[in-house]
C-alpha positions as CSV (number, residue, x, y, z in Angstrom):
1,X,136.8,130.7,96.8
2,X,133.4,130.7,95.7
3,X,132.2,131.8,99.8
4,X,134.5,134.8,99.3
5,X,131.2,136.0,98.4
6,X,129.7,136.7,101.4
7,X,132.8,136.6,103.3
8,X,135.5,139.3,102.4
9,X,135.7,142.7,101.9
10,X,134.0,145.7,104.0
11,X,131.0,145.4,102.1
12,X,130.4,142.1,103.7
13,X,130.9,143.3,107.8
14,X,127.6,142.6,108.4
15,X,127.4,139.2,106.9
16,X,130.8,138.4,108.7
17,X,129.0,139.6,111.9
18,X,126.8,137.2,111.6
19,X,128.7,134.4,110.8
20,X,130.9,135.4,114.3
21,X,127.3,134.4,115.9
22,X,127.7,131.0,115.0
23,X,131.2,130.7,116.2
24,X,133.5,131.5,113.4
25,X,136.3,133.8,114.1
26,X,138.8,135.8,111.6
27,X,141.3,132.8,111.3
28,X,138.2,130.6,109.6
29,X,137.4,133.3,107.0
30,X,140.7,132.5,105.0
31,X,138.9,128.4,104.8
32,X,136.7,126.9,102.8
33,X,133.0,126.6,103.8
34,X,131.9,123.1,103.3
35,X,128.0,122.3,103.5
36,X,127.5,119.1,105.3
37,X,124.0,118.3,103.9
38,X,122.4,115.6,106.1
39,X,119.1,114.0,106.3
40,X,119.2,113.1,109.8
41,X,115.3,111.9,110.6
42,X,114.6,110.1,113.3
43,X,111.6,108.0,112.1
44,X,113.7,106.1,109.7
45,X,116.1,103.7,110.4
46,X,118.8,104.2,107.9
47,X,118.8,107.7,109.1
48,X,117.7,108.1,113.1
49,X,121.5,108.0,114.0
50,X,122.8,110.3,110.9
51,X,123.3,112.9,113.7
52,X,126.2,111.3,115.5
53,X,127.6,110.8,112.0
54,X,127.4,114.2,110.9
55,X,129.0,114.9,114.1
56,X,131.9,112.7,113.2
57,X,132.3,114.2,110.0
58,X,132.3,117.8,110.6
59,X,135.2,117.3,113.2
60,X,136.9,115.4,110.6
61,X,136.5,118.7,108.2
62,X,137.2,120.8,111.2
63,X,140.7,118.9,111.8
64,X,141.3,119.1,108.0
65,X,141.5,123.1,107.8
66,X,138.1,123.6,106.8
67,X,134.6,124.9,108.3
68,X,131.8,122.7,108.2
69,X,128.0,124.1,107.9
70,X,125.6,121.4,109.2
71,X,122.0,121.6,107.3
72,X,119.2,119.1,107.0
73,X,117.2,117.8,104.8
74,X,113.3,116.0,105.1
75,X,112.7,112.3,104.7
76,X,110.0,109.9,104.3
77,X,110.2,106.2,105.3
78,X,108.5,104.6,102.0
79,X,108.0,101.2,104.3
80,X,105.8,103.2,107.0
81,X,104.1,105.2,104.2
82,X,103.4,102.2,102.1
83,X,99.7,101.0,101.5
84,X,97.6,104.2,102.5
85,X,97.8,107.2,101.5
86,X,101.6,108.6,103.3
87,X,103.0,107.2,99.7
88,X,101.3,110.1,97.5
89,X,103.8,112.3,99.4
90,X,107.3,110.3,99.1
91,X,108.0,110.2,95.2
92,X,107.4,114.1,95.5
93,X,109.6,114.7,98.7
94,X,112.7,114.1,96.3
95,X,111.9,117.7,94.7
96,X,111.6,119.3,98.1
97,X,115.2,117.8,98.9
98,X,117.1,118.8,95.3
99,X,115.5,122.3,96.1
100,X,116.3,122.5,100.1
101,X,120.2,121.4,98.6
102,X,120.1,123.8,96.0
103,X,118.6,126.6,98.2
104,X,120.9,126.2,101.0
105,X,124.1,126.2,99.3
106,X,123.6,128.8,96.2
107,X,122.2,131.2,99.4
108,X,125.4,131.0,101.6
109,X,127.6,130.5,99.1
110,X,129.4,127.3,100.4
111,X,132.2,126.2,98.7
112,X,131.8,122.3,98.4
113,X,129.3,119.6,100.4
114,X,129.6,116.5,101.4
115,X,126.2,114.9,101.7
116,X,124.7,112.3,104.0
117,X,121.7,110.6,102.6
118,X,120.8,106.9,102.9
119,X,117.1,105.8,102.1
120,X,115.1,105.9,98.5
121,X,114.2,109.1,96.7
122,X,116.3,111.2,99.4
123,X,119.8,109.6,97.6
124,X,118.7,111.2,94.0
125,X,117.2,114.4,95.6
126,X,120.2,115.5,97.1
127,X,122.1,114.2,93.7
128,X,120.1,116.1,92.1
129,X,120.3,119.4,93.9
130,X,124.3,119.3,94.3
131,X,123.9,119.0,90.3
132,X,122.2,122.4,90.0
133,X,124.7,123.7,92.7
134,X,127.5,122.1,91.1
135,X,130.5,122.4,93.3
136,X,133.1,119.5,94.3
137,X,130.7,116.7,96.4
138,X,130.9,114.2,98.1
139,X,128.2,111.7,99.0
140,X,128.5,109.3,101.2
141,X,125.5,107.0,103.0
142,X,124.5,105.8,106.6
143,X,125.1,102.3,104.9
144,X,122.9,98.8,105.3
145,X,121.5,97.3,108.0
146,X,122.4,93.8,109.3
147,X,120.2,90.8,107.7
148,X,117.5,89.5,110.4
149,X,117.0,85.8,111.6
150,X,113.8,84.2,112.9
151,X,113.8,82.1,116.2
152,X,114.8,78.9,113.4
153,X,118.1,80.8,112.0
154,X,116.3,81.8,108.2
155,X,117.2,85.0,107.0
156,X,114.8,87.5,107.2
157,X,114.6,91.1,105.8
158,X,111.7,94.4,105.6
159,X,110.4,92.1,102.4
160,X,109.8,89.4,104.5
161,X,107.8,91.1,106.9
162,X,105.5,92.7,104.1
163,X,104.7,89.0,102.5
164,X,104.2,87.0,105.5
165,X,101.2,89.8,105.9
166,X,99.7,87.7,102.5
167,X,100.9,84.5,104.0
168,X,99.0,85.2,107.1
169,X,96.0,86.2,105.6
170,X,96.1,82.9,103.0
171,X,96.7,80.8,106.5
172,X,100.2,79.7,105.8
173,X,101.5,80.8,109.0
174,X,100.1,81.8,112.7
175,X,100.3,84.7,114.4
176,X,103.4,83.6,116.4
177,X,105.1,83.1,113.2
178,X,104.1,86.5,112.2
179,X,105.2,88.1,115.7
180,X,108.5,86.8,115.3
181,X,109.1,88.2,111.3
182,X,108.1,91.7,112.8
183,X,110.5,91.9,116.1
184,X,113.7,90.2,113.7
185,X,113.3,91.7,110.1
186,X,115.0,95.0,111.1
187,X,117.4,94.7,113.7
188,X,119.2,97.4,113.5
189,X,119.7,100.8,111.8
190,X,120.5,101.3,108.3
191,X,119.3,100.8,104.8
192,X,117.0,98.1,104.7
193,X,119.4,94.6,104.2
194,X,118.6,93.7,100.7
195,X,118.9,95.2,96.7
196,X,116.2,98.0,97.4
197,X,115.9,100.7,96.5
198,X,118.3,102.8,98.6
199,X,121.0,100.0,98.9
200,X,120.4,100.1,95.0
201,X,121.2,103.9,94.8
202,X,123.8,103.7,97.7
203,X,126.0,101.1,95.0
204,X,125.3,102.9,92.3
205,X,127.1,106.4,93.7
206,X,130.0,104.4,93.2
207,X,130.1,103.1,89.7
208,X,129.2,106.8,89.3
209,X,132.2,107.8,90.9
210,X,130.8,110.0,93.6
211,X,131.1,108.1,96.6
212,X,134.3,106.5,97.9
213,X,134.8,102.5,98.0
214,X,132.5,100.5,100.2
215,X,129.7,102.9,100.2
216,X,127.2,100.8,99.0
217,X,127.9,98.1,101.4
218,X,129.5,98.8,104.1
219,X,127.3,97.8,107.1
220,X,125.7,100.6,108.8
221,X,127.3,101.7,112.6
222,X,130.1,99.6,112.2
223,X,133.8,101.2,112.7
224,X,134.7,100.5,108.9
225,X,131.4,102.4,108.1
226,X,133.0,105.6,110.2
227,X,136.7,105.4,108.4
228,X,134.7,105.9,105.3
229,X,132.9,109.1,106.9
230,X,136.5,110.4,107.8
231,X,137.7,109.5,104.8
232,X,135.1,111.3,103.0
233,X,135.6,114.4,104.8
234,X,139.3,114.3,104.7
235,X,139.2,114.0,101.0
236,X,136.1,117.2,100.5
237,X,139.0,119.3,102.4
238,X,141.8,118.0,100.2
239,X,140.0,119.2,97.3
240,X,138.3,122.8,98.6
241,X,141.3,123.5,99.6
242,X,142.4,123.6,96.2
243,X,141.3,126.3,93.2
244,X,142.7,123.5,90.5
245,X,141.0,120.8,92.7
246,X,137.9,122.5,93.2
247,X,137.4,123.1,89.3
248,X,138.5,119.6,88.4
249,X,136.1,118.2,90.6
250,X,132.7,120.4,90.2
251,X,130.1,117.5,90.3
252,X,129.1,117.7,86.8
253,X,132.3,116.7,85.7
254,X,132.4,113.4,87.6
255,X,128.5,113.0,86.7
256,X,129.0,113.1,83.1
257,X,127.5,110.9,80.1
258,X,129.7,107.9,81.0
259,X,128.7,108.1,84.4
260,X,125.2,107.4,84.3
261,X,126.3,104.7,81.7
262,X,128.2,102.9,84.4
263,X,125.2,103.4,87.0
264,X,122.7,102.0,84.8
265,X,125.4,98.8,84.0
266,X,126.3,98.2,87.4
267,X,122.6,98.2,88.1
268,X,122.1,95.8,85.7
269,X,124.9,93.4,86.7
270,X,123.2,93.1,90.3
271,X,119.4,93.3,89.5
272,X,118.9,96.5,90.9
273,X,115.5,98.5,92.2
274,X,113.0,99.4,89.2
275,X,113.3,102.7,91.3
276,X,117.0,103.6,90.3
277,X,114.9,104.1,86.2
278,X,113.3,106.2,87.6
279,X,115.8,108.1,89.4
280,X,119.2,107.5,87.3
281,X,116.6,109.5,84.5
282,X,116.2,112.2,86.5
283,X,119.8,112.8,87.5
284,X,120.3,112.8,84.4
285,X,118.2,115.6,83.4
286,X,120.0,117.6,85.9
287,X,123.2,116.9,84.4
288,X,122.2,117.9,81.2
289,X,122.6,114.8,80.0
290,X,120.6,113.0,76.8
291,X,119.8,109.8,77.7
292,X,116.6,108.4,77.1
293,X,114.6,105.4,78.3
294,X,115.0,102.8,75.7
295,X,118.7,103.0,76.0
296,X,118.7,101.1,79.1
297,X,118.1,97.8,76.9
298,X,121.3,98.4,75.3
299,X,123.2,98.7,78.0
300,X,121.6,95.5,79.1
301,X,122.0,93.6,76.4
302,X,126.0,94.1,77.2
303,X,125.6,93.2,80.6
304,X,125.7,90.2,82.6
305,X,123.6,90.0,85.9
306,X,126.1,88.3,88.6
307,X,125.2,89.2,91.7
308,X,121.4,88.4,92.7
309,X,120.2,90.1,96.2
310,X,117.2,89.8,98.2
311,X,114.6,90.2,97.6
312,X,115.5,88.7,94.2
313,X,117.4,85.5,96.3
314,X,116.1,85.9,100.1
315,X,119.3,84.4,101.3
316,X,121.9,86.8,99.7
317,X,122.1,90.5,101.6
318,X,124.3,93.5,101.3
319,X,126.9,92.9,103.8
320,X,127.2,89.2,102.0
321,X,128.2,91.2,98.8
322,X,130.5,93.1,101.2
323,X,132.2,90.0,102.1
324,X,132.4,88.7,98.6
325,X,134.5,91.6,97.5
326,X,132.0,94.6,97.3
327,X,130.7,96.7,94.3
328,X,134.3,97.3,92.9
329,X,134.4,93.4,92.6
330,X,131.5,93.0,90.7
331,X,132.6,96.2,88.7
332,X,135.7,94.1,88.1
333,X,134.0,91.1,86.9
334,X,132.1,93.0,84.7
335,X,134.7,94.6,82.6
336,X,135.7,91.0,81.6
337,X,133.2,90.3,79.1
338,X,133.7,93.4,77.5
339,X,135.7,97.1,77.4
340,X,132.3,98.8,76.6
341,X,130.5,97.6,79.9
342,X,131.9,100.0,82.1
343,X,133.8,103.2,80.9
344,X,136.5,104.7,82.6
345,X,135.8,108.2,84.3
346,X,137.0,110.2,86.9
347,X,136.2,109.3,90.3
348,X,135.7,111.5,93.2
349,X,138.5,109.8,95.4
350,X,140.8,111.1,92.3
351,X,142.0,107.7,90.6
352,X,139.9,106.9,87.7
353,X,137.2,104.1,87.5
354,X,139.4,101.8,86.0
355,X,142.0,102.1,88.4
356,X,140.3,102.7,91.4
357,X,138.5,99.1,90.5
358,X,141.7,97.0,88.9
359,X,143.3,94.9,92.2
360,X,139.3,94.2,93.1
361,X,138.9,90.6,93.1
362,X,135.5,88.3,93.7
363,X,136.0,86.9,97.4
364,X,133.0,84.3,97.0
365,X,131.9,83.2,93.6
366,X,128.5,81.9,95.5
367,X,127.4,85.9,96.2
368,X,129.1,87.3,93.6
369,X,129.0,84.8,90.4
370,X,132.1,85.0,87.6
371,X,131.5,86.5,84.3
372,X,131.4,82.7,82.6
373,X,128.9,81.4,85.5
374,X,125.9,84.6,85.4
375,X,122.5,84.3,86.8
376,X,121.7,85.4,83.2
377,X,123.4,87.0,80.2
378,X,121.6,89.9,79.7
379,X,121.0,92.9,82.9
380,X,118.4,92.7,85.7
381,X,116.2,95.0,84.5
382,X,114.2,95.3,81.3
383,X,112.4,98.4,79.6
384,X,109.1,97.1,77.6
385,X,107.0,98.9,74.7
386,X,104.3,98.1,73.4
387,X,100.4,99.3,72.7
388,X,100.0,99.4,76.8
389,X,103.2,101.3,77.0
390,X,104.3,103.2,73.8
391,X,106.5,105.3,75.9
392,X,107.6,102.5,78.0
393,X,107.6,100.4,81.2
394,X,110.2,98.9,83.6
395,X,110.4,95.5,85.2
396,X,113.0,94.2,87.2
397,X,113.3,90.8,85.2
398,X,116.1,89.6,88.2
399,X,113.1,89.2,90.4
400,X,111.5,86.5,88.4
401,X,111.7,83.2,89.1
402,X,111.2,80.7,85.7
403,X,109.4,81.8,82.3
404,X,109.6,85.4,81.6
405,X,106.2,85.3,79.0
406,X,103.0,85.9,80.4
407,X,99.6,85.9,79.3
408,X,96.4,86.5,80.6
409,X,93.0,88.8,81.7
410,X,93.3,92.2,82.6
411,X,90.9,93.1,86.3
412,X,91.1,96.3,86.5
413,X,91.4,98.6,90.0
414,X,91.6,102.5,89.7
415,X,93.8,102.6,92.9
416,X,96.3,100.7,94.8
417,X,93.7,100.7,98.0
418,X,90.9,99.4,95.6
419,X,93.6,96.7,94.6
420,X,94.3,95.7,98.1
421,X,90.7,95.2,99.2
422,X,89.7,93.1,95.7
423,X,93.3,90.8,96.2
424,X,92.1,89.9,100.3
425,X,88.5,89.8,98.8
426,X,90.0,86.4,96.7
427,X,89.1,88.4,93.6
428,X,92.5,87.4,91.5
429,X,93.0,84.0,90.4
430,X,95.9,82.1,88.4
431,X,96.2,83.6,84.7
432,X,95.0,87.3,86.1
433,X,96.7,90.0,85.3
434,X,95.7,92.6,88.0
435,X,95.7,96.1,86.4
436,X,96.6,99.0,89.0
437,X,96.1,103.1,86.9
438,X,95.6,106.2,88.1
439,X,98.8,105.9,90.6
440,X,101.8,107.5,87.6
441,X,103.3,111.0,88.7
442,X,100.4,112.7,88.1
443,X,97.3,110.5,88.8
444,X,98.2,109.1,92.1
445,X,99.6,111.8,92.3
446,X,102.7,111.1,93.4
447,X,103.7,107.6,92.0
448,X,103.0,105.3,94.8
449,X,105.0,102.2,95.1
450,X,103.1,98.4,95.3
451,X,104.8,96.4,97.8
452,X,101.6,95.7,99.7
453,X,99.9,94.4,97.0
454,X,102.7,92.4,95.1
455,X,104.0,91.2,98.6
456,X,99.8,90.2,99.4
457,X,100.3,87.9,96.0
458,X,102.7,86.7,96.6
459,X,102.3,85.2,100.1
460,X,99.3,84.2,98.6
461,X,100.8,82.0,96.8
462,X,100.0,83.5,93.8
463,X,103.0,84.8,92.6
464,X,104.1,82.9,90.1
465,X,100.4,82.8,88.5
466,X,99.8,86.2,88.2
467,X,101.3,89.1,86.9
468,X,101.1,93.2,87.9
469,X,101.2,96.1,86.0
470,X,100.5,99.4,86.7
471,X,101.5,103.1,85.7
472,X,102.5,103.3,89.7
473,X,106.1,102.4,91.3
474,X,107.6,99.0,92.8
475,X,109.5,99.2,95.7
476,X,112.7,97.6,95.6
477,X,111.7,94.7,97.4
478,X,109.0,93.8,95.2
479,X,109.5,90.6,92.9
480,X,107.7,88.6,90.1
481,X,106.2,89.5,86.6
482,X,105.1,93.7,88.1
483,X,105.7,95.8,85.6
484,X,105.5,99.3,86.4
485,X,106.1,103.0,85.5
486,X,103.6,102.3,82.5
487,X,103.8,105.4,80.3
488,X,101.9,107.3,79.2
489,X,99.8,107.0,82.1
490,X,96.0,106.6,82.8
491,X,95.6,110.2,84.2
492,X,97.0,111.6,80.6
493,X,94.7,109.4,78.8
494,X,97.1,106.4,78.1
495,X,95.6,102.6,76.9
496,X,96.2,101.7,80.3
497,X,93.3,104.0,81.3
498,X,91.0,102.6,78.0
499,X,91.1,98.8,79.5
500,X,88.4,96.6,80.6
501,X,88.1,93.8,82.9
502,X,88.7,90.7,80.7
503,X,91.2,92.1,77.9
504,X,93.7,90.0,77.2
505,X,97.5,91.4,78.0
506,X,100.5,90.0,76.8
507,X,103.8,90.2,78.3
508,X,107.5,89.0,77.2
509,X,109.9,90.4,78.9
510,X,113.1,88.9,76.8
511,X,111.4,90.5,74.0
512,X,110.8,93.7,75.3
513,X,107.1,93.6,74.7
514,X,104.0,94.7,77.2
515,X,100.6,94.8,74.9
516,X,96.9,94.8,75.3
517,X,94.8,92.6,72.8
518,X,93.1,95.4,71.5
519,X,92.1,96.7,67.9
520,X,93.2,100.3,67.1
521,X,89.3,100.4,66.2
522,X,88.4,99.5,69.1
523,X,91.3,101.5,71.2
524,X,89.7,104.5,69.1
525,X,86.0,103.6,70.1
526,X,87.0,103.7,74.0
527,X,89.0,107.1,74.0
528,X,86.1,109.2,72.2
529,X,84.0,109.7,75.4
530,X,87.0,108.8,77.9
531,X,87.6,111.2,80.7
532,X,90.5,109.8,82.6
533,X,90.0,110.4,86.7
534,X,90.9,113.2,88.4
535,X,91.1,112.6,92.0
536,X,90.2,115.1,94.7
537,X,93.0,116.3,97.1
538,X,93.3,117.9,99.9
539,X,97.0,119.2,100.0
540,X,98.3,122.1,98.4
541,X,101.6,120.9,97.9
542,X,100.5,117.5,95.9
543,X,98.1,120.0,93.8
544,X,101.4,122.1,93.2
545,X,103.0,118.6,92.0
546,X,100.3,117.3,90.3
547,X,100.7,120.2,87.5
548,X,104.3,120.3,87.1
549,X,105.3,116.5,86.7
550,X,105.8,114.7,83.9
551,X,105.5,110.9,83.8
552,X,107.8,108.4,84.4
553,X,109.5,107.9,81.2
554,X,111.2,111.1,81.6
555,X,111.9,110.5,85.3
556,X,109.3,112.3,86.9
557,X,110.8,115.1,86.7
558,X,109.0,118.7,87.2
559,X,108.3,120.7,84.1
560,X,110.0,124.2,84.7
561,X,109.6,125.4,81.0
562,X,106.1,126.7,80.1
């Protein structure tokens, strides 16, 4: 066993001594050491009660002839960070996870983890650290929350909430109205209810075989949601407990090429979170794994999008999908239309994809649509190049609603707060496209995600008329024509940084296209005396970030090599 390290032999008394502090005694030193990596927080809600469920766990592992090792990670609520200036530090908190996971476990020596994450960027962050750590793992989530209802029975969610903030601004609904979105769009604790971001990355553990059936939609504090924690940690002893086991199942064998082929399809067949680019990318990296951004197209191009979720359909939530069958029923579906969808791959429950996915059938053809009746034939998400991003931009094209073309003038805001003021100043009109730079990886710095703006437009009314893009993030409840993780960005001198108010910008998304109206005279003209901004911070650790990250084509990820 890899803890053997810092366990046996009479070098290691001391170290024994001081694992007798915390309770272990000599029968435990013949058992595996299992890190139960949890991101217990209790500011945010798909995480203020992953206490009590690490509790539950580590007797699980305890009953299972193994010795658990609770440790935390940090977490940031995007939703109470979003629109000031909180956001700079969540894209970035998913490096101080991979590295808390990485430091943890490589310093004690633990033999195998099961992780507990739920929300956004804290998913990849602990993927990404069990990668560097690379023992057996595995993850499994708080799970969803419950959909809301108003006081007239309409189904409500946190995307909700952020829109009727435009509505009530535009004078589409009173404050009443408004008081009653607030106290019903989160009623309970979880992941918030729709296809964002975290639900997104909680689904897509499974197509990459890492997290056991159901955890991607299984509702959150439920007793179906605890059978899969026990599960969990009966199957993480199963497999310490065994030298062949343990080998066969070191993380980067189940997180392999075909793996983050199957994340990025299944994320395609149910319009996922433009977030999961960004993330999926960087898991990647970690796995050693070549995959670059324009292959997503491909993959897209061979899959169907069948399952549409709020915010993309505001009626349809996770535990709907659930009910219809799950993610191993829209897995299912998908491998109908062709063998090269999905690929088969180990799993961490031990059958393989295939298998594990065969007797799934769709429960409710109205959540989860057949193969021959898809929202639309091609995948929910679409990478776009052009002269505004020659290294690429992402859009998730199952939030649109109608034609997907767009064409119009460019005004122009140097910051999402400067976008904000200009939108409630009435300064965007049908046939805009509002321009938000300097908020990539390393102008914002820190990527900051656009819900309050696109969720201003849109209950505005606007949404339809206008279009976004920016070199920023979208949360995963953000919908319509906004196009972001524009690359390269305006802080390293990319066309987005070069453009005026009043250029024209073409979009077209079934064409993979996202260009600016400009000669490369005059694109040449503007960059001789350009100077991109360079904003003036006041934290250390976003100074630290600032110089090691790359942009968003790549994932974000930090530069190590120098």
């Amino acid at each position: 066993m890899r803890s053997d390290e810092v366990k046996k032999g009479y070098q290691r008394t001391p170290h024994r001594a001081l694992f007798r502090a915390t309770g272990v005694n000599d029968n435990d030193f013949d058992k595996p050491f299992i890190g139960v990596a949890n991101s217990f927080i209790e500011i945010i809600p798909g995480h203020f009660f992953l206490n009590k469920v690490a509790e539950i766990i580590k007797e699980e592992i305890k009953a299972n002839g193994c010795i658990p090792f609770e440790f935390n990670t940090i977490g940031i609520d995007d939703g109470i960070a979003m629109g000031h200036d909180g956001m700079l530090y969540s894209l970035p908190s998913r490096e101080l996870i991979a590295n808390s996971i990485e430091s943890v476990m490589n310093a004690h020596k633990l033999d195998a983890m099961i992780a507990i994450p739920n929300c956004d960027k804290i998913v990849p962050g602990m993927i990404m650290g069990a990668l560097r750590v690379d023992v057996p793992t595995i993850f499994v989530s708080g799970g969803p929350m419950r959909k809301g209802y108003t006081k007239d029975g309409t189904a409500i969610d946190l995307s909700t909430a952020f829109e009727a903030v435009g509505k009530h601004e535009a004078g589409l609904i009173g404050d009443e109205e408004l008081k009653d979105i607030e106290c019903n769009a989160c009623p309970s604790g979880g992941s918030c209810s729709g296809m964002f971001t975290a639900n997104s990355m909680n689904t897509l553990m499974e197509a990459m075989g890492i997290a056991l059936s159901g955890n991607g939609t299984i509702l959150a504090l439920t007793p179906e949601r605890e059978n899969l924690y026990r599960e969990s940690a009966r199957r993480i002893c199963e497999i310490a407990k065994d030298d062949q086991l343990s080998k066969q199942f070191k993380l980067k064998n189940i997180i392999n090429a075909n793996a983050i082929q199957n994340a990025f399809a299944l994320d395609m067949a149910m319009g996922g979170s433009t977030n999961t680019v960004l993330h999926m990318l960087a898991v990647a990296h970690e796995a050693d794994i070549d995959f670059q951004l324009r292959d997503i197209n491909s993959i897209s191009d061979q899959v169907a999008h069948i399952a549409k979720i709020s915010p993309s359909l505001s009626t349809v939530h996770m535990e709907d999908v659930h009910r219809a069958g799950g993610v191993n029923a829209v897995m299912n579906e998908m491998t109908k239309r062709s063998n090269h969808v999905l690929l088969d791959n180990m799993t961490v429950g031990g059958e393989m994809l295939f298998k594990k996915i065969a007797n799934a059938a769709i429960k409710d053809a109205t959540i989860i649509h057949t193969i021959n009746n898809p929202y639309s034939p091609v995948g929910g998400l679409a990478i776009l190049f052009g002269n505004l991003a020659e290294q690429g931009a992402v859009v998730k094209s199952a939030g649109i609603t109608g034609e997907k073309k767009f064409s119009g003038t460019a005004v122009c805001y140097d910051s999402q707060e400067e976008a904000i003021v200009g939108i409630l100043a009435g300064e965007i009109k049908a046939g805009d496209v509002v321009v938000i730079r300097y908020e990539g990886p390393k102008g914002g710095p820190g990527m900051q995600e656009m819900l309050t703006p696109t969720s201003l437009i849109m209950g505005m009314g606007l949404g339809s008329s206008v279009a976004l893009v920016t070199d920023g993030r979208f949360s995963g409840a953000t919908r319509g024509i906004a196009i972001g993780h524009v690359s390269p960005e305006a802080a390293e001198g990319g066309l987005i940084g070069l453009l005026k108010n009043g250029d024209h910008i073409v979009i077209d998304i079934d064409k993979h296209i996202l260009s600016a109206d400009i000669s490369q005279e005059e694109i040449q003209l503007r960059g001789k005396n350009f100077t991109p901004i360079r904003k003036k911070l006041n934290s250390k650790w976003l100074s630290q970030y600032r110089q090691l990250v790359s942009n968003a084509s790549s994932g974000a990820i930090l530069n190590c090599d120098f």
